[in-house]
C-alpha positions, 0 to 999 in steps of 0.5 A, a space after each residue: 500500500 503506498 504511502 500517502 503523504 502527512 498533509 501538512 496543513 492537517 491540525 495537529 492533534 491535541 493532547 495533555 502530556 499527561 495523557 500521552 504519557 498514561 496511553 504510551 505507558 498502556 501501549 507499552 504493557 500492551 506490548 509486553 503482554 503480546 511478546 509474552 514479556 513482564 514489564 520490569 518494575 521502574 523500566 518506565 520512562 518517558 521522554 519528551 521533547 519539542 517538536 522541530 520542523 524541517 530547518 530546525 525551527 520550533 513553535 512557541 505554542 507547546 507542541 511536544 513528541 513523546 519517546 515512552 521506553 519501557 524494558 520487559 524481561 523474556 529470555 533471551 531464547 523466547 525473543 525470536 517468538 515474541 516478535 513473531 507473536 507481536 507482529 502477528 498481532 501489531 497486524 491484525 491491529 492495523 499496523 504496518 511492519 516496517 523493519 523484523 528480524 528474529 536473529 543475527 548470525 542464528 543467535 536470537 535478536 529481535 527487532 521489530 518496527 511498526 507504524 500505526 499509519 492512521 495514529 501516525 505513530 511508531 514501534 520499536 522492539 528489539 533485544 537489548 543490553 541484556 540476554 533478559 532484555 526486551 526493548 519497548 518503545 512508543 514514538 508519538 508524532 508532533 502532539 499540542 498540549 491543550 488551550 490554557 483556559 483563559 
């Protein structure tokens, strides 16, 4: 399916950190629980930062992405079927699978990204740092927090 340009004109959609934060940290349990893997107590972290245009321009009104990381904890062994499991049910959601891999020279390493084309945001799960460790992360697109009441 080709993909169709973000219009640029389209409202961004607006959205209190703290309720970007409460869905990224659902969606990353979500994650884990369909790999099959237990989120790691205190593995919760987002991060936010501006949005930046195209020449490195930002606005003055707010708007915000968010990288939520969270670590869950699977055997490394387990990871090739995590991923294979995640992406049949990131599919069946209505996601597009952008980059998978299973293993690396027939080890385990995982590797999955995946974009919610009408969400417009992104996945990311991969085998890290430890043999235990599974990499979850939720990518939001540019968010503009709400009007302050006036």
């Amino acid at each position: 399916m080709p993909r169709t340009p973000p219009d640029p004109d389209e409202p961004l959609p607006v959205m209190a950190r703290s309720d970007a934060e409460s869905w990224a940290r659902e969606l990353t349990a979500y994650l884990a629980r369909s790999a099959g893997a237990t989120l790691a107590p205190g593995s919760s972290r987002p991060f936010f930062s501006p949005c930046t245009g195209r020449n490195g321009e930002t606005a003055g009104d707010g708007r915000y992405t968010l990288a939520h990381h969270a670590d869950g904890t699977l055997p490394a062994a387990r990871h090739p079927a995590a991923v294979r499991a995640l992406r049949a049910a990131l599919e069946r959601d209505g996601f597009t699978v952008t980059a998978y891999r299973e293993t690396v020279d027939g080890r385990p390493d995982a590797l999955l990204y995946a974009r919610h084309p009408a969400g417009r945001y992104f996945l990311d799960v991969g085998t890290g740092g430890g043999t235990d460790r599974l990499a979850l992360t939720v990518r939001t697109r540019c968010l503009l927090p709400p009007a302050e009441p006036s």
